[in-house]
MIZA-477004 format. One record per residue: z, x, y of N, C-alpha, C, O in turn. Coordinates in nm, 4 decimals, padded with zeros to 6 digits, always signed. Last residue first. Example, Ala and Ser with C-alpha at 12.3 -4.5 7.8 and 13.67 -1.06 7.14 Angstrom:
2
((+00.7080,+01.2850,-00.2250),(+00.7140,+01.3670,-00.1060),(+00.7870,+01.2900,+00.0030),(+00.8039,+01.3409,+00.1138))
((+00.7800,+01.3190,-00.5690),(+00.7800,+01.2300,-00.4500),(+00.7800,+01.3200,-00.3300),(+00.8465,+01.4236,-00.3319))
REM end
This chain:
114
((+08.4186,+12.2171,+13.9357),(+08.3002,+12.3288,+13.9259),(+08.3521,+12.4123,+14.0089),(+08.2942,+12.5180,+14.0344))
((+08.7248,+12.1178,+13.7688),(+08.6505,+12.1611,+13.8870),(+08.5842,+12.2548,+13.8990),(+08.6287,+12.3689,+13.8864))
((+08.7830,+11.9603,+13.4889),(+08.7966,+12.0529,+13.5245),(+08.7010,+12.1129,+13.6733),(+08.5883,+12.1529,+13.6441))
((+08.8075,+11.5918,+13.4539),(+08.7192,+11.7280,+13.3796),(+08.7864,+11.8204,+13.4976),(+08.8396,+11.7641,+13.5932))
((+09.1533,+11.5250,+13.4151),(+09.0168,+11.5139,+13.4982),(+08.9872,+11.6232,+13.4364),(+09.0550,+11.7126,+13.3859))
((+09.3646,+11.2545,+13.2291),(+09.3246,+11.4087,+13.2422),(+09.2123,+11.4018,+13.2975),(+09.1411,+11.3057,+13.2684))
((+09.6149,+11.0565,+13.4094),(+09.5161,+11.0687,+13.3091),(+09.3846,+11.1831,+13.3185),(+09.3152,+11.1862,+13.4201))
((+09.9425,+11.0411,+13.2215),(+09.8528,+11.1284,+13.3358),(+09.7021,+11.1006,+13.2832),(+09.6641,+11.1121,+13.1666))
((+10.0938,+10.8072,+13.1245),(+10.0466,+10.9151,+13.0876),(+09.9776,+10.9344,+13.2037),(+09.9562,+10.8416,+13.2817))
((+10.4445,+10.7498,+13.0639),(+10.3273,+10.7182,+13.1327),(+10.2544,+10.7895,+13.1269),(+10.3112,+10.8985,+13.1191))
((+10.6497,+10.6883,+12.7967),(+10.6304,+10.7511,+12.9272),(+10.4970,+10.7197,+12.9626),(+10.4327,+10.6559,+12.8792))
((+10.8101,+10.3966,+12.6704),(+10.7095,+10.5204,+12.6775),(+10.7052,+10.5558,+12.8149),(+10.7385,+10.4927,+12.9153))
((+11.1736,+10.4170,+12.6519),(+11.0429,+10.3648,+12.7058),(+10.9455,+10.4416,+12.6785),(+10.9716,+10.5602,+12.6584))
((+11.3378,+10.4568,+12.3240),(+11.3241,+10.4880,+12.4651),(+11.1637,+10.4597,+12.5030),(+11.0651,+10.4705,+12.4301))
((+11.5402,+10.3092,+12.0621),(+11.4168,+10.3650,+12.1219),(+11.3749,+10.3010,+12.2668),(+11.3722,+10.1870,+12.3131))
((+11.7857,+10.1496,+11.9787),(+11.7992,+10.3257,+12.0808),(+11.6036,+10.3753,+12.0482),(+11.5738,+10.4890,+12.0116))
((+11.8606,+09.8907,+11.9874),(+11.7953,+09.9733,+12.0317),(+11.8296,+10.0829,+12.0743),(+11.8882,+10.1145,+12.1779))
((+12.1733,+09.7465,+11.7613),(+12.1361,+09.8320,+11.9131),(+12.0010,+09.9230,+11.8864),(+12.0009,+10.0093,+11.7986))
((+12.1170,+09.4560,+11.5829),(+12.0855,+09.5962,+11.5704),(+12.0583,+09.6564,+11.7223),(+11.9592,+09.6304,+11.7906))
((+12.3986,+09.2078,+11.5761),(+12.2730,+09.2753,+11.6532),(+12.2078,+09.4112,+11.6736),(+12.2387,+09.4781,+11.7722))
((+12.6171,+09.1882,+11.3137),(+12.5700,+09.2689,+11.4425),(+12.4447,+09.2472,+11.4746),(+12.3654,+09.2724,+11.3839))
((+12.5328,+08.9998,+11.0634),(+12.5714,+09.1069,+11.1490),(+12.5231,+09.1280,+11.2443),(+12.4075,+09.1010,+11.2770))
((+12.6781,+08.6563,+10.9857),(+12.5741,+08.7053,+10.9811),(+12.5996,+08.8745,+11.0955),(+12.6740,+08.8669,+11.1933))
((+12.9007,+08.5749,+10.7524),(+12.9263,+08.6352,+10.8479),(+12.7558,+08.6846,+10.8853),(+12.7074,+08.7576,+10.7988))
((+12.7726,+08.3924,+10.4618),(+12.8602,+08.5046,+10.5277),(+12.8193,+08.5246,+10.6478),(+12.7014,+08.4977,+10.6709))
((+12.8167,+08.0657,+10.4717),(+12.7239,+08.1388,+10.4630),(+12.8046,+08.3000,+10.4857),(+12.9154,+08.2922,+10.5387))
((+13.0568,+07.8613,+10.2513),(+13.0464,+07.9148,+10.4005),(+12.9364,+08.0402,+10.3489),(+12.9446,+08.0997,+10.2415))
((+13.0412,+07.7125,+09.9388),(+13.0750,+07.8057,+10.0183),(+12.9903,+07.8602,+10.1499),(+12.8725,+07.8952,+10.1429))
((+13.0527,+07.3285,+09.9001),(+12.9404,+07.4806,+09.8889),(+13.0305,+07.5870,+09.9936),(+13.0774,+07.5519,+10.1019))
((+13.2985,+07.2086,+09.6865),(+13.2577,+07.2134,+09.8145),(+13.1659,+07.3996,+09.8378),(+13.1952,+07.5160,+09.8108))
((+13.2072,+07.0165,+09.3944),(+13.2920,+07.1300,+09.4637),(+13.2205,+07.1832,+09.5757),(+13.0992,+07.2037,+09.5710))
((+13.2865,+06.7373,+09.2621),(+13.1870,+06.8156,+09.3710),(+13.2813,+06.9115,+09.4172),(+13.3947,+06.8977,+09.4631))
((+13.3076,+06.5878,+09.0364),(+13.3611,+06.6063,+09.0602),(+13.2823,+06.7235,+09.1295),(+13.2176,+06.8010,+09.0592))
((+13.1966,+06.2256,+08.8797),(+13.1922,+06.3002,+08.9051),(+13.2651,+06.4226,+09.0676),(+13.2753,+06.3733,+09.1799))
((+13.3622,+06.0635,+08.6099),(+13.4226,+06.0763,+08.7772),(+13.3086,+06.2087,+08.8117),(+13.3471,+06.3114,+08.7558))
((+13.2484,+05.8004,+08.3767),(+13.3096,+05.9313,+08.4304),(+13.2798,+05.9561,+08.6100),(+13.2119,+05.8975,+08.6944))
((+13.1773,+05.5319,+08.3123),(+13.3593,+05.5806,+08.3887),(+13.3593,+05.7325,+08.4310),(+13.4460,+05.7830,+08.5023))
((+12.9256,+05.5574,+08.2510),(+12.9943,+05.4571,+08.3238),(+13.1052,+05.4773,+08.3910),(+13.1277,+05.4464,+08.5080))
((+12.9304,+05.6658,+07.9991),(+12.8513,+05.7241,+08.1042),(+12.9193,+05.6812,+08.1879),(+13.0015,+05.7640,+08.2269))
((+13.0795,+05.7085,+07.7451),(+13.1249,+05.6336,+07.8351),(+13.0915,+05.6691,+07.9950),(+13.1718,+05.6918,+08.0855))
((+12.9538,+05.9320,+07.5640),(+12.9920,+05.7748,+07.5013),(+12.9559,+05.6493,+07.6359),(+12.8735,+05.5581,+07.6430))
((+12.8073,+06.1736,+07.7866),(+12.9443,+06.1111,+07.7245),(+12.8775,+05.9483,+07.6497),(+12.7803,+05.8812,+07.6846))
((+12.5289,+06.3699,+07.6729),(+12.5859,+06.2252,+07.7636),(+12.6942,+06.1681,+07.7234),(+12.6872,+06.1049,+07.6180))
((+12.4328,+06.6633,+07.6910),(+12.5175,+06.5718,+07.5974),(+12.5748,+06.5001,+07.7396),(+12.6274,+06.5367,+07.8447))
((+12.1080,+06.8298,+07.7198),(+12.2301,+06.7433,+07.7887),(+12.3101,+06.6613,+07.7446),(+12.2623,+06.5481,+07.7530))
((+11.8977,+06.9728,+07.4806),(+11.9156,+06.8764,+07.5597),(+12.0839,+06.8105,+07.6368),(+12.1562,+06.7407,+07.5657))
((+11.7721,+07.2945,+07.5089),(+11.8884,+07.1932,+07.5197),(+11.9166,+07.1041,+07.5824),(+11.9531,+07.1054,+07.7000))
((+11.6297,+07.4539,+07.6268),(+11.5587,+07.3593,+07.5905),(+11.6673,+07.2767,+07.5051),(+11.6237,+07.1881,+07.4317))
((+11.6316,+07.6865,+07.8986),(+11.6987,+07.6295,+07.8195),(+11.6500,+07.5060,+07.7147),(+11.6182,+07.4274,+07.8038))
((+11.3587,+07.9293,+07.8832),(+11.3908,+07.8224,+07.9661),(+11.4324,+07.7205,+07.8730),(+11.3580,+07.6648,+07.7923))
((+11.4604,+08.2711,+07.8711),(+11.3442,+08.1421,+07.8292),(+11.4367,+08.0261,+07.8917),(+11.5517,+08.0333,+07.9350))
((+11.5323,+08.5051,+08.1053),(+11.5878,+08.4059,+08.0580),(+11.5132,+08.3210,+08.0242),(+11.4666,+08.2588,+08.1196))
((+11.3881,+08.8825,+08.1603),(+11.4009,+08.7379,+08.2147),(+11.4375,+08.5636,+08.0992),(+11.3482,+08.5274,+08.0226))
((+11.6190,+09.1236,+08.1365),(+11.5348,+09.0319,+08.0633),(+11.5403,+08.8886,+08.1542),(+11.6321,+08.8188,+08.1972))
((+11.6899,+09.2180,+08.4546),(+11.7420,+09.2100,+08.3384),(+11.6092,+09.1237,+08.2945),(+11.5246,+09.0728,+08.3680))
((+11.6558,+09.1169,+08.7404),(+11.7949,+09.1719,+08.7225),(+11.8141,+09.2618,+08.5659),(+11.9045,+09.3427,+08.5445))
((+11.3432,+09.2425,+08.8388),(+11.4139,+09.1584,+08.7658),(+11.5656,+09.2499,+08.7697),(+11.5912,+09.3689,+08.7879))
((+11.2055,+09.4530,+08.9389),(+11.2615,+09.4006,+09.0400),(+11.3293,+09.2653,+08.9664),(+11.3698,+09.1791,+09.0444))
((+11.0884,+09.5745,+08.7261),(+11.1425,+09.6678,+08.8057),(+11.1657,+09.5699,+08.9238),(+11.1359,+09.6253,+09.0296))
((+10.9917,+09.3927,+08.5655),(+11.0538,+09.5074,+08.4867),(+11.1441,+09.5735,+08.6143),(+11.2576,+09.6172,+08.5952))
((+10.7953,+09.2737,+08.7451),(+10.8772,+09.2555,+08.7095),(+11.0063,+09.3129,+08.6271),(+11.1165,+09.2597,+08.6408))
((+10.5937,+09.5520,+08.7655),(+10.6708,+09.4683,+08.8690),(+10.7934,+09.3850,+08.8080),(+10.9025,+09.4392,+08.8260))
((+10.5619,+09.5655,+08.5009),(+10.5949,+09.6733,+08.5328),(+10.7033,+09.6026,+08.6951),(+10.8240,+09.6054,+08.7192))
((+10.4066,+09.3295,+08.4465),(+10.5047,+09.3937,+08.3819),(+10.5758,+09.4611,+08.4291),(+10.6923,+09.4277,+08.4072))
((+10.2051,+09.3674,+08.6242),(+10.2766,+09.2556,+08.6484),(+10.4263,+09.2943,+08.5516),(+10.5390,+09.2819,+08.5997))
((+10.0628,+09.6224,+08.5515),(+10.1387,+09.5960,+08.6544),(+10.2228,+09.5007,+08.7095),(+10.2967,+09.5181,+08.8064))
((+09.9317,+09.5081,+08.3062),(+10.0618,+09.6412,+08.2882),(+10.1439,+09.6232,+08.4264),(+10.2664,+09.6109,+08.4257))
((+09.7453,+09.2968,+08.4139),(+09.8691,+09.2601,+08.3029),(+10.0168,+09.3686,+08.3125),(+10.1370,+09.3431,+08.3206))
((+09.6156,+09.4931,+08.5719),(+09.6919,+09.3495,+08.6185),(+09.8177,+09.3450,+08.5478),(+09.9340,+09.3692,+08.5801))
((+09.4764,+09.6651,+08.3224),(+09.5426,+09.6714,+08.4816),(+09.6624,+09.5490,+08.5469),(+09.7852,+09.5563,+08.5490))
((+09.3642,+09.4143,+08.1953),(+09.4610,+09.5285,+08.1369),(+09.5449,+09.5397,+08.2689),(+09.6358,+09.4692,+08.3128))
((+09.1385,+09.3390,+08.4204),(+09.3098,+09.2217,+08.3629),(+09.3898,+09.3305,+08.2366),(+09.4976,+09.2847,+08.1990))
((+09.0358,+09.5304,+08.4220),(+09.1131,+09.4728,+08.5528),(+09.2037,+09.4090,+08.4783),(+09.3258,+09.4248,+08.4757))
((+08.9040,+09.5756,+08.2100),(+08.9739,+09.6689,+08.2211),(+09.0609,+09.6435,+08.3258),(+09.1596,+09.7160,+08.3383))
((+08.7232,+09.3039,+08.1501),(+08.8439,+09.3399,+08.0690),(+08.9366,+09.4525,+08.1382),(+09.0566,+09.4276,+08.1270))
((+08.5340,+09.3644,+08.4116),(+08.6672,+09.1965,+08.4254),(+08.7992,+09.2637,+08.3014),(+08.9189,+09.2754,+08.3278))
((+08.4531,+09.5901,+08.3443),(+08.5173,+09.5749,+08.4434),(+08.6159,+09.4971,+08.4454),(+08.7353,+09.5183,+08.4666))
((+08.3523,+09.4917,+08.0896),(+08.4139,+09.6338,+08.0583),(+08.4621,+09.6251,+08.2050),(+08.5709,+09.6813,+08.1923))
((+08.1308,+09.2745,+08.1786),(+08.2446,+09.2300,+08.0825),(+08.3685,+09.3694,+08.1221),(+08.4702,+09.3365,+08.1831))
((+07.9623,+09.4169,+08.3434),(+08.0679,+09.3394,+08.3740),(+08.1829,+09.2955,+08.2882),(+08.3008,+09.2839,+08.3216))
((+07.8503,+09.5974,+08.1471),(+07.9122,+09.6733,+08.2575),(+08.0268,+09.5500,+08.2863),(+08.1469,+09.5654,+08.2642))
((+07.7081,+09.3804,+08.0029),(+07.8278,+09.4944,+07.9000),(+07.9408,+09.5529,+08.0264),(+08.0636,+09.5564,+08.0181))
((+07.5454,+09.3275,+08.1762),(+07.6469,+09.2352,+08.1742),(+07.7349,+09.2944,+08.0574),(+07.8396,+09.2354,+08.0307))
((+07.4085,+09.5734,+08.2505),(+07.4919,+09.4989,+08.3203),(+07.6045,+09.3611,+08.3359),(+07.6831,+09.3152,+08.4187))
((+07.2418,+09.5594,+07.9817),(+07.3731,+09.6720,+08.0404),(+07.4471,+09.6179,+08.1405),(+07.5679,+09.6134,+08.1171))
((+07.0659,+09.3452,+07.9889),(+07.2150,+09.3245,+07.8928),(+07.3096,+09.4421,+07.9216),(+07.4299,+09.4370,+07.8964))
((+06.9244,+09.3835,+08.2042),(+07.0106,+09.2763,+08.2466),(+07.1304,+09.2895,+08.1117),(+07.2485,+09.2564,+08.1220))
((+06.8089,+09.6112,+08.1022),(+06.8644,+09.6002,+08.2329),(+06.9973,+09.5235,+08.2160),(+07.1149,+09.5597,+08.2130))
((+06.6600,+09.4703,+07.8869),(+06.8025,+09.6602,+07.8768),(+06.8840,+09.6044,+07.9886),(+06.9985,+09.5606,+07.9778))
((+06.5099,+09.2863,+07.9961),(+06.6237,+09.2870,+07.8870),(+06.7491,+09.3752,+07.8824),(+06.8713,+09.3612,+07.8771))
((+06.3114,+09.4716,+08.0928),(+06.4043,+09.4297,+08.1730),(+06.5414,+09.3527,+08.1168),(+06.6508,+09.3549,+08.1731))
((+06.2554,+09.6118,+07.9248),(+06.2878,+09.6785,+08.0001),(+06.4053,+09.5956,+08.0999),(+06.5132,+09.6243,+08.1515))
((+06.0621,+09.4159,+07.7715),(+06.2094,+09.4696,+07.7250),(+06.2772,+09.5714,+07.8381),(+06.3888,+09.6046,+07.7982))
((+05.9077,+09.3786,+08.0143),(+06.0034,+09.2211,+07.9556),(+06.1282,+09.3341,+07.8755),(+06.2473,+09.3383,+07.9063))
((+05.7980,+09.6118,+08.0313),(+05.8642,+09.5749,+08.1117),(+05.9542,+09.4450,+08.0571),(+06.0760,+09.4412,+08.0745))
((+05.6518,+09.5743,+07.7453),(+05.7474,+09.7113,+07.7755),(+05.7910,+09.6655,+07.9366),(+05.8660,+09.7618,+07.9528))
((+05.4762,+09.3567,+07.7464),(+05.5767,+09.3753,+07.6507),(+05.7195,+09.4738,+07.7465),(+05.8309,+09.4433,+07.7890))
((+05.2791,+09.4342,+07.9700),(+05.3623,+09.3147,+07.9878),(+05.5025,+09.3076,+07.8969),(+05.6106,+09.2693,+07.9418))
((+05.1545,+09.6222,+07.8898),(+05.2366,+09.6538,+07.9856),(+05.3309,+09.5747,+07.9878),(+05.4486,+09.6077,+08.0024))
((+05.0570,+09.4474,+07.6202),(+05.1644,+09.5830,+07.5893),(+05.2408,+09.6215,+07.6715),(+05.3548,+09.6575,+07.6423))
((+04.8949,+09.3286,+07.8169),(+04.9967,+09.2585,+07.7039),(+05.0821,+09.3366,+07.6298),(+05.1813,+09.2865,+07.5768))
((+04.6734,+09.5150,+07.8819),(+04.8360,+09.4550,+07.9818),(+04.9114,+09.3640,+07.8799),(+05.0281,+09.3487,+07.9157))
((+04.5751,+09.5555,+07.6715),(+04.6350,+09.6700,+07.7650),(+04.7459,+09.5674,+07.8249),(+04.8674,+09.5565,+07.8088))
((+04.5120,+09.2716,+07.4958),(+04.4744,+09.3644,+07.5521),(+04.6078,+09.4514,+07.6119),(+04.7238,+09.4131,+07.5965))
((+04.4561,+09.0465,+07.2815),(+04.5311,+09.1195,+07.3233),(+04.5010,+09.2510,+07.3793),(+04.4639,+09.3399,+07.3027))
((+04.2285,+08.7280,+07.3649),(+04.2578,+08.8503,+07.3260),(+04.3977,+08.8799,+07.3848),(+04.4573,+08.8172,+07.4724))
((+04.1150,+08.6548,+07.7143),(+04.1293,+08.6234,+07.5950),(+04.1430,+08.7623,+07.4912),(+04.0915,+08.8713,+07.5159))
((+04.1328,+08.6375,+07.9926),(+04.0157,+08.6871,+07.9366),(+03.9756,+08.6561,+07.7212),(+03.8782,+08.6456,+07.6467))
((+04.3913,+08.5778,+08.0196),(+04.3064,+08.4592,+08.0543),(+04.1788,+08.4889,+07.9649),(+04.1264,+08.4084,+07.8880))
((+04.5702,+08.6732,+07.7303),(+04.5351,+08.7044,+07.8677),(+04.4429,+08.5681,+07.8628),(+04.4211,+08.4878,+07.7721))
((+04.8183,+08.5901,+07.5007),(+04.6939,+08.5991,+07.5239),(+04.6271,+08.5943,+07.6593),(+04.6339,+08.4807,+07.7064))
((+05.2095,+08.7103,+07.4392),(+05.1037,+08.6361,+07.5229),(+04.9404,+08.6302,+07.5406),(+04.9248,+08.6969,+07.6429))
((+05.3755,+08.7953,+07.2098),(+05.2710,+08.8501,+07.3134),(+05.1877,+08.6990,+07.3548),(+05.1256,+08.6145,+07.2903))
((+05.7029,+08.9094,+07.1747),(+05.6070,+08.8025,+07.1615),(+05.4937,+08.8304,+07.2596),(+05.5120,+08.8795,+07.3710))
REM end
């Protein structure tokens, strides 16, 4: 789209004026192709590694989340509930023995005598 100078008319700089406006168009739409092609290639990245993490510090397929609902006796009222006592923590170990030795002291080095 061209613009009419003060002087009036289309002149020289209304062409300069063209070819920088698209110039600067290029600009700004490569850089936001650039950003999109960063943000997409990070969350690839991400995604494989979250996989991969989990894959490799899961026991096993991780378990969907039960969606069974809880059968309530007839006779909510009378039942006994029945607690089983939590098991003792294990034995916590030994105190790891240090066997690293003091630093030594250092000398501290003089230039060399004229």
């Amino acid at each position: 789209m061209r613009f009419p100078h003060p002087g009036g008319g289309f002149g020289f700089g209304a062409i300069v004026t063209d070819v920088m406006a698209g110039l600067a168009f290029i600009i700004g739409l490569v850089i936001v192709v650039g950003l999109i092609v960063v943000l997409v290639r990070f969350l690839l990245i991400a995604t494989k590694a979250a996989e991969i993490y989990v894959a490799k510090n899961s026991g096993g397929a991780i378990a969907p989340p039960s969606t069974a609902t809880p059968v309530v006796p007839a006779n909510a009222a009378s039942t006994t509930v029945v607690t089983e006592p939590i098991p003792a923590a294990p034995a916590s170990p030994a105190a790891p023995t240090s066997t690293k030795q003091a630093p030594r002291t250092r000398t501290p080095k003089l230039p060399p005598s004229v």
